[in-house]
C-alpha positions as CSV (number, residue, x, y, z in Angstrom):
1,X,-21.5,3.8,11.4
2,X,-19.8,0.5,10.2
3,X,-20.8,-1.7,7.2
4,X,-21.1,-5.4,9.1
5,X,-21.7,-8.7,7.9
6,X,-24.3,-11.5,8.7
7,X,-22.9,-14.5,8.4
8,X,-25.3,-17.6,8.5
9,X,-23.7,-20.9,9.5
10,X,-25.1,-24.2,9.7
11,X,-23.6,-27.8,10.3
12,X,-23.0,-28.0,6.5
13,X,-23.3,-25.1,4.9
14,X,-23.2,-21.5,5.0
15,X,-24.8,-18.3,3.4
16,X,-22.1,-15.7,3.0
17,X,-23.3,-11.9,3.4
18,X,-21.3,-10.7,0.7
19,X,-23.1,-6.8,0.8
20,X,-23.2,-5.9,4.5
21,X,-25.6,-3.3,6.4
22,X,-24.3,-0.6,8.1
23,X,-24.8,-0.6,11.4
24,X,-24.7,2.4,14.5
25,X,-23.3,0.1,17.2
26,X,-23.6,-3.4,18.0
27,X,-27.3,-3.4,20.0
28,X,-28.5,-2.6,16.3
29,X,-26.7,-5.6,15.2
30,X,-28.4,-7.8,17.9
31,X,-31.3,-6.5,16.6
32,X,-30.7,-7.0,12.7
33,X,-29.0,-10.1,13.9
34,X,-33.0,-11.8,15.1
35,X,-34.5,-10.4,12.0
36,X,-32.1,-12.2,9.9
37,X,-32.9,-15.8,11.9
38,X,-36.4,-14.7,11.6
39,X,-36.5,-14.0,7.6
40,X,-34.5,-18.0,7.6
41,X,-37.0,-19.8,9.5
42,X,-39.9,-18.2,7.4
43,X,-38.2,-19.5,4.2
44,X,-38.1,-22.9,2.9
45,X,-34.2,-24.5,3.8
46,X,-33.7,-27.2,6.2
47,X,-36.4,-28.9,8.8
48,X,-34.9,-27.6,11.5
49,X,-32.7,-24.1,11.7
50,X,-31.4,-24.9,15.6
51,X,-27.8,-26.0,14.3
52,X,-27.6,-22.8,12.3
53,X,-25.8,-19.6,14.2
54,X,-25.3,-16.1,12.5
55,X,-22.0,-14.3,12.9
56,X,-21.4,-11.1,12.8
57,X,-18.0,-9.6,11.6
58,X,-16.8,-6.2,10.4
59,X,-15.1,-5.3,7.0
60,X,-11.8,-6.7,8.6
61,X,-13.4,-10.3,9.1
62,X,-13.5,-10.0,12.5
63,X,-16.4,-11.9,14.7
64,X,-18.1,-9.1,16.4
65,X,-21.0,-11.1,17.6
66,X,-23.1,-14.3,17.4
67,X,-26.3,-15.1,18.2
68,X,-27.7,-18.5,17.8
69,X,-30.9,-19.5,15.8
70,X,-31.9,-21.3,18.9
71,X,-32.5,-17.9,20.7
72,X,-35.6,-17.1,18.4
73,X,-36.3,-20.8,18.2
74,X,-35.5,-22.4,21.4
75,X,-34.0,-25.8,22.2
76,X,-36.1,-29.1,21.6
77,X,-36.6,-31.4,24.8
Protein backbone atom coordinates (compact mmCIF):
# COMPACT_ATOMS: atom_id res chain seq x y z
CA UNK A 1 0.00 0.00 0.00
CA UNK A 2 1.04 3.66 -0.72
CA UNK A 3 -0.55 6.93 0.73
CA UNK A 4 -1.29 9.00 -2.80
CA UNK A 5 -2.50 12.23 -3.45
CA UNK A 6 -5.42 13.68 -5.61
CA UNK A 7 -4.62 16.63 -6.91
CA UNK A 8 -7.44 18.76 -8.54
CA UNK A 9 -6.35 21.34 -11.16
CA UNK A 10 -8.28 23.72 -12.99
CA UNK A 11 -7.31 26.66 -15.45
CA UNK A 12 -7.08 28.93 -12.30
CA UNK A 13 -7.05 27.22 -9.43
CA UNK A 14 -6.31 24.25 -7.64
CA UNK A 15 -7.45 22.03 -4.59
CA UNK A 16 -4.48 20.57 -2.94
CA UNK A 17 -5.00 16.93 -1.27
CA UNK A 18 -3.06 17.73 1.62
CA UNK A 19 -4.14 14.03 3.55
CA UNK A 20 -3.79 11.41 0.92
CA UNK A 21 -5.55 7.80 0.60
CA UNK A 22 -3.75 4.84 0.59
CA UNK A 23 -3.95 3.10 -2.19
CA UNK A 24 -3.10 -1.02 -3.26
CA UNK A 25 -1.87 -0.22 -6.86
CA UNK A 26 -2.71 2.27 -9.35
CA UNK A 27 -6.21 0.53 -10.95
CA UNK A 28 -7.51 1.62 -7.40
CA UNK A 29 -6.34 4.98 -8.07
CA UNK A 30 -8.13 5.20 -11.44
CA UNK A 31 -10.86 4.19 -9.56
CA UNK A 32 -10.76 6.75 -6.54
CA UNK A 33 -9.44 9.02 -9.27
CA UNK A 34 -13.52 9.07 -11.06
CA UNK A 35 -15.09 9.26 -7.64
CA UNK A 36 -13.14 12.25 -6.87
CA UNK A 37 -14.39 14.16 -10.41
CA UNK A 38 -17.63 12.71 -9.56
CA UNK A 39 -17.95 14.15 -5.78
CA UNK A 40 -16.69 17.85 -7.84
CA UNK A 41 -19.30 17.96 -10.37
CA UNK A 42 -21.98 17.15 -7.67
CA UNK A 43 -20.77 20.23 -5.66
CA UNK A 44 -21.34 23.76 -6.28
CA UNK A 45 -17.71 25.32 -8.01
CA UNK A 46 -17.50 26.42 -11.49
CA UNK A 47 -20.21 26.00 -14.49
CA UNK A 48 -18.27 23.84 -16.21
CA UNK A 49 -15.55 21.17 -14.52
CA UNK A 50 -14.13 20.16 -18.30
CA UNK A 51 -10.86 22.31 -17.83
CA UNK A 52 -10.31 20.70 -14.50
CA UNK A 53 -7.80 17.43 -14.50
CA UNK A 54 -6.92 15.44 -11.25
CA UNK A 55 -3.34 14.31 -10.68
CA UNK A 56 -2.23 11.81 -8.94
CA UNK A 57 1.27 11.75 -7.14
CA UNK A 58 2.89 9.74 -4.45
CA UNK A 59 4.50 11.07 -1.05
CA UNK A 60 7.59 11.95 -3.23
CA UNK A 61 5.50 14.44 -5.51
CA UNK A 62 5.73 12.46 -8.27
CA UNK A 63 2.68 12.42 -11.04
CA UNK A 64 1.63 8.91 -11.01
CA UNK A 65 -1.45 9.40 -13.03
CA UNK A 66 -4.01 11.81 -14.47
CA UNK A 67 -7.28 11.52 -15.54
CA UNK A 68 -9.23 14.30 -17.00
CA UNK A 69 -12.68 15.56 -15.72
CA UNK A 70 -13.76 15.35 -19.28
CA UNK A 71 -13.60 11.48 -19.02
CA UNK A 72 -16.70 11.39 -16.61
CA UNK A 73 -18.01 14.46 -18.31
CA UNK A 74 -17.28 14.31 -21.93
CA UNK A 75 -16.23 16.98 -24.38
CA UNK A 76 -18.97 19.71 -25.56
CA UNK A 77 -19.57 19.87 -29.40
Amino acid sequence: MATLYFHCVGTREAMVDRRGSEMDDLSDARARAFHVIQAFIRSAGPEDWREWTVYVNDEEGEELLSVPFTSVLGRTH
